[in-house]
N, C-alpha and C positions, 0 to 999 in steps of 0.2 A: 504493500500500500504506500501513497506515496502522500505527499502534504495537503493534507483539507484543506480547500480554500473557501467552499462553498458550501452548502448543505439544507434543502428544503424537505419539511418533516410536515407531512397531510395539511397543504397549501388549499386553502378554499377560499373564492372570491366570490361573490356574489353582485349581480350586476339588478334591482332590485329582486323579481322573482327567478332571474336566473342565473343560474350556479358555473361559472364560464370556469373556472378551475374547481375540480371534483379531488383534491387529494391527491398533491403533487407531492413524490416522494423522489428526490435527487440527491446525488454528493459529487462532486467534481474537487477534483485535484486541480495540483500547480501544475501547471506544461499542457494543457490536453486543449483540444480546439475541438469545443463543441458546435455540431451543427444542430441548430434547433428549429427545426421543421415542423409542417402542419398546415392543413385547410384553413382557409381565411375562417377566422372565428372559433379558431379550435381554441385560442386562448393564451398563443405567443407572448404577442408583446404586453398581453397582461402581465404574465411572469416576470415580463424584463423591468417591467415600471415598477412592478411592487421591493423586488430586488434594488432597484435605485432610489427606492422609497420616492419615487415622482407620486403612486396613486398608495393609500392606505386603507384601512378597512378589512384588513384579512381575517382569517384565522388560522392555525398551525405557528408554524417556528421557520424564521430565513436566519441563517446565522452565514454573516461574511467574515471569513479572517477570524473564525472559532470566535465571535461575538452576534449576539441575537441584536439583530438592530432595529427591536423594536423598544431596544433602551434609551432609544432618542439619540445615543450620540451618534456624530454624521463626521467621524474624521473619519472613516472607513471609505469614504466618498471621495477624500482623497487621495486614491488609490484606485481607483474606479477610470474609465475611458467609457465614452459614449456616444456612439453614431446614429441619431434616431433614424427612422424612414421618413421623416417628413420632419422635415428645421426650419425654422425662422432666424433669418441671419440679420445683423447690421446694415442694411445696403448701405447707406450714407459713409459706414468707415471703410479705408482699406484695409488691404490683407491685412498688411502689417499691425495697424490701429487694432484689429480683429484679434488676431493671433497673439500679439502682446499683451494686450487684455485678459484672452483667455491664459493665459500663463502665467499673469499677475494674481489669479483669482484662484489660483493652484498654488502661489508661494512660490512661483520664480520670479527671482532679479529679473526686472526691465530688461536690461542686456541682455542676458545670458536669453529669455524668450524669444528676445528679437532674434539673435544673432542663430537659434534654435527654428525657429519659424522660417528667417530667411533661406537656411540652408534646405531645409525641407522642402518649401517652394521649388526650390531647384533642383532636386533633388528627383519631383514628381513631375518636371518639365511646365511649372508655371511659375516660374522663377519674375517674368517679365513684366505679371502683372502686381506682384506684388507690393507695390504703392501704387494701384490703380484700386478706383471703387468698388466694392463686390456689385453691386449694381450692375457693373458693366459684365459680368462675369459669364459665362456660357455655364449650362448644368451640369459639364465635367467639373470645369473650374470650382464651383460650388462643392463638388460633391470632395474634390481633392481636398479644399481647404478644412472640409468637416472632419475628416480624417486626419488630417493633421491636427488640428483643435484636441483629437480627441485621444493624440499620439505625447499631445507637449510634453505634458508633465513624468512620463516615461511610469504610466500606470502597472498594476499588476497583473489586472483583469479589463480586457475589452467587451463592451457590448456590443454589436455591429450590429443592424436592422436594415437588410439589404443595402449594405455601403458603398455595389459598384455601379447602382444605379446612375446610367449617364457615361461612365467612364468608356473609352476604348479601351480596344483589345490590349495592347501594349502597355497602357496604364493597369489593366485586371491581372496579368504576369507580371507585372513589379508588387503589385497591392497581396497577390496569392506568396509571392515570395516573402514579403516583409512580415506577414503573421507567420509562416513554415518558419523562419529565424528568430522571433519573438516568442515563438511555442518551444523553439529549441533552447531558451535563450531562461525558459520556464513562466513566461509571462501565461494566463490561460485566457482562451478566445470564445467567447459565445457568439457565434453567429448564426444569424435569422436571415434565412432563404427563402426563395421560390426558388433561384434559379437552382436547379438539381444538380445538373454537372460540377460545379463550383462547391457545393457542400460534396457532393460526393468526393471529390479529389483531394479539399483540402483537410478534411473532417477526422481526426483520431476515433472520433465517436459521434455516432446520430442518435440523435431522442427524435421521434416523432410524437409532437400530441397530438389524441384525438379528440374529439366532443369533451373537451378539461380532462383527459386522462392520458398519463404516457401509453401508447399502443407498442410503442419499440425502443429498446435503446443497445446499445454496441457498436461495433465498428461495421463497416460498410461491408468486409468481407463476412461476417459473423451475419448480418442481415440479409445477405445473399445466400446463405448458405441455409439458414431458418426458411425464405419465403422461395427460393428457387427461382426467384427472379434477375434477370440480366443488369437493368441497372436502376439507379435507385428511384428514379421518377416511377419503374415498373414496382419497385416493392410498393413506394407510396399509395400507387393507384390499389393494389391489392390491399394494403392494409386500412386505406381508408373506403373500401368497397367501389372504388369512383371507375365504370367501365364504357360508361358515354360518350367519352370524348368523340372516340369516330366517326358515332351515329350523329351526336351534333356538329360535330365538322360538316359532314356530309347534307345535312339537310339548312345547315348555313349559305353553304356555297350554293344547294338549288336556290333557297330565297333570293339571294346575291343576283343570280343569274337568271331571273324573270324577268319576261319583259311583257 
């Protein structure tokens, strides 16, 4: 066994009459890059918010860093990285103004964030804009700088919530290398997918939830080996019952195609 970082003990949320986490029971080690999967509504980024204490109201036990943080204290936070799927950034400041900020608000030196922020920039080939407005920014651009934001303070634990939304090819082979080095490196990764490929390749281990319940959890080849399926979008569809796609493909393109 290797170092607890994490730990959810019969996690239940209730969204008024309905119960969107049903008794989550997880432990995640240091090093390991989870991929956390699931049907829109299964109950994902519930988990992720409650874990970052964004949404409260639970019941059960989250203990981060072998502390229940439901003791109120929030330095565990700082230690924490965060990529939501949907962000509200500064347009008015640039990079730089952004990135410094966010690094100040973490407990780095001005400098040392800039000089941390700058390199990064360039690092991820938007080195150019970075004393340009985020305003002016294209949705790669956006999407790099959140990642970076969520890289500064050299956290323990990442949360990612589909983070290469936007990005090219070229930028998602640098982004897959820099978590495979930061997992080596013992940093541990939660990321939240659709896209399959990308959890399957970079993933030590997949949880799937379903209807608020884990349906699956181990590695991609141990989940292959359980459901007999080829690759992991195949296990999903079988473990989440989902066999329509085809037929509604197929009867999409006739509608499409009337005249």
């Amino acid at each position: 066994m290797g170092e607890e970082v994490l730990s959810i003990h019969d996690l239940r949320k209730n969204y008024g009459s309905k119960e969107v986490l049903q008794g989550i029971n997880l432990t995640v080690e240091r090093g390991e890059i989870i991929g956390y999967i699931g049907p829109n509504g299964a109950g994902k980024s519930t988990t992720v918010k409650l874990l970052l204490g964004i949404e409260e109201g639970y019941s059960g036990e989250i203990k981060i860093f072998g502390r229940d943080i439901s003791d109120g204290n929030i330095d565990y936070k700082r230690r924490i990285g965060y990529v939501p799927e949907i962000a509200e950034v500064y347009d008015n400041l640039t990079g730089q103004e952004y990135l410094t900020f966010i690094g100040e608000l973490y407990g780095l030196d001005c400098d040392l964030a800039d000089y941390k922020a700058k390199s990064l920039m360039e690092l991820f080939g938007v080195g150019e804009v970075y004393h340009s407005r985020i305003a002016s920014y294209s949705k790669g651009m956006r999407q790099k700088l959140l990642i970076i934001s969520s890289m500064l303070h050299n956290p323990d634990i990442l949360f990612l919530d589909e983070p290469i939304n936007g990005l090219d090819a070229n930028s998602v082979m640098i982004f897959k290398e820099i978590l495979v080095q930061l997992a080596a490196q013992g940093k541990t990764i939660f990321y939240s997918s659709h896209i399959m490929d990308v959890v399957e390749k970079i993933s030590s281990r997949i949880i799937l939830l379903h209807g608020g319940k884990i349906a699956a959890d181990g590695s991609f080849a141990e989940l292959k080996d359980q459901n007999m399926e080829g690759t992991l979008e195949e296990i999903f569809n079988q473990l989440t019952d989902f066999h329509e796609h085809k037929d509604i493909g197929t009867r999409f393109v006739s509608v499409v195609q009337e005249v």
